[in-house]
N, C-alpha and C positions, 0 to 999 in steps of 0.2 A: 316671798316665802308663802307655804302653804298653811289656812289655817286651823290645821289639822291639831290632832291633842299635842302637848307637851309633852315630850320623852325626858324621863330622869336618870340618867345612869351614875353607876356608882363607876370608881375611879378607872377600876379591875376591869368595868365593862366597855368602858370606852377606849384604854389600853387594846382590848382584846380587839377592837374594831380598825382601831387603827393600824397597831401592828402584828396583829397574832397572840397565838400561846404563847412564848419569851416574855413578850410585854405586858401580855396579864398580871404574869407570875413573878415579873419585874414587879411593879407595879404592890402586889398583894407581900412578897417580900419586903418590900421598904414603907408599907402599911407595920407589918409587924416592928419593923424597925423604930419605927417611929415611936412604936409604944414600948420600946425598953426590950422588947421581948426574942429578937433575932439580931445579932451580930457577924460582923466576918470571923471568919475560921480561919484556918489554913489560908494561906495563897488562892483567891479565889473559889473560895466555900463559903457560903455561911451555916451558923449554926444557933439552939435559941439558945440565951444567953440566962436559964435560967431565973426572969422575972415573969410572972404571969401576970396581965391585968385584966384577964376575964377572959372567956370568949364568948361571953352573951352576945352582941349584936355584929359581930363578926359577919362576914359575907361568908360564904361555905368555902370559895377558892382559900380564903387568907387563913381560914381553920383547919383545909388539910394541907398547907406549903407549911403553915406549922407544925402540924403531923408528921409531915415527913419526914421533918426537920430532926427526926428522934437520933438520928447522925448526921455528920454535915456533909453540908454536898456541896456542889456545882446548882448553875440554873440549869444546864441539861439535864445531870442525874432527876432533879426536882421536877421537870418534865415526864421524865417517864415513870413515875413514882405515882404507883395505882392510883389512890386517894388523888394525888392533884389533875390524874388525866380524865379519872371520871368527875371531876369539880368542873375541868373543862368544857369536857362532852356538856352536862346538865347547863355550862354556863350559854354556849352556842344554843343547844336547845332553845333558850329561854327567847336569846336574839331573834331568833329564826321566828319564836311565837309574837315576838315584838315587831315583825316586820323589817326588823335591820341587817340579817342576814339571809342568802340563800346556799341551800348545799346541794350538795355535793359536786365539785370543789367546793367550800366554802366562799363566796363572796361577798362583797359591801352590796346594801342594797341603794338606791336614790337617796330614801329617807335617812341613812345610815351616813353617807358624804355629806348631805345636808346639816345634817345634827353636830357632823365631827367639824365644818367650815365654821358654823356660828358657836359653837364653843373654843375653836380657835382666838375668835373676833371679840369674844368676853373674856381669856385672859391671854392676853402675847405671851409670848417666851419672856419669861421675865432674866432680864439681864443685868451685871452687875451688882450693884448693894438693895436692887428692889427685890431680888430673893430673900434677901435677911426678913421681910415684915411678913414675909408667907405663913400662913397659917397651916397645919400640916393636912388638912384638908386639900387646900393649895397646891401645897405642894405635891399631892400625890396627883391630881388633876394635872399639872404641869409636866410630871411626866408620864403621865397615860396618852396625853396630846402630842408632845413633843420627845421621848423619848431618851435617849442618850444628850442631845443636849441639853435636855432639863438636869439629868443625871449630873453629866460633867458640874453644870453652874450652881446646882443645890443641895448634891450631897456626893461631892468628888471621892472623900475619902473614904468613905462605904462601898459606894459604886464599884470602885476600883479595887479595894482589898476584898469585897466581898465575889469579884468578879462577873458584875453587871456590866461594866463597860471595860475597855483595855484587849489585853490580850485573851481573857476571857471569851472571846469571840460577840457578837452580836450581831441581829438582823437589822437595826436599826442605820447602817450604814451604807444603804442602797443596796445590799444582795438582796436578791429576788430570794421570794419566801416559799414556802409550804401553808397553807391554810390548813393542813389536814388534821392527826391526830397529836398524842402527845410529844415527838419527836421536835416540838418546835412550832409550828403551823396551828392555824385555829386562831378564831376569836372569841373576845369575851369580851360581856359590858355588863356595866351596876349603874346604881344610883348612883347622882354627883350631889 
């Protein structure tokens, strides 16, 4: 490895690197979730539930998916929902000044495959009852890396009512993606 500075991203941001915009907004959604503050809706929507616990130190993506959230949606509609595509945009930006993306198309950079293999290597898929001890830091790490199978193993019943994973559709299951705007495509990365 090279001894280069130490990258910190946040969950949203390494989400974004690995899989695109879905997985950011995945990702920044079950952030809100986590704190009481977004719920499944309808079949496949979610919506906030109602409880605030601040949005001081909020990353910008997870404060406009709650923006948005002012009706409930889909994670598509949530994609194309102003506030969360320009959260996107500024979050690529950011990558791009960090050296871990290049555009237009959007790509991973070296340092960017590098960064996403050795925080593979510090937390495995965690499997079975070692999900239970996750910290929901953890846990949102686990699925910015890992995606839909973190999803299914860690929070099935949101996942799936809230329409992250199932029939919901997702990129996470080997369809080739879009990198591009808010339709899906793009990446984003934060501090971990």
């Amino acid at each position: 490895m090279s001894g280069g500075p130490t990258i910190r991203l946040q969950p949203h941001e390494v989400a974004l690197l690995r899989g695109g915009s879905r997985a950011a907004v995945t990702v920044a959604v079950l952030a809100l979730h986590l704190r009481g503050e977004v719920r499944a809706g309808r079949r496949g929507t979610m919506r906030t539930s109602g409880v605030s616990a601040g949005a001081g130190a909020l990353p910008r993506l997870t404060k406009a998916v709650h923006s948005a959230l002012y009706r409930p949606a889909g994670v598509r509609e949530l994609l194309d929902r102003r506030g969360v595509s320009e959260a996107l945009g500024e979050l690529r930006g950011d990558l791009m000044a960090a050296g871990l993306l290049r555009g237009l198309p959007w790509v991973r950079t070296r340092a960017a495959r590098v960064l996403l293999k050795s925080l593979r290597v510090q937390l495995p898929l965690p499997v079975g009852r070692e999900g239970v001890s996750l910290s929901p830091d953890e846990v949102l790490l686990a699925v910015a890396l890992y995606g839909d199978k973190a999803l299914v193993s860690l929070v099935p019943r949101f996942a799936e009512a809230a329409g992250l994973i199932g029939r919901g559709g997702t990129a996470d299951q080997g369809v080739p993606q879009s990198w591009g705007g808010g339709s899906g495509g793009g990446f984003t990365c934060g501090a971990v």
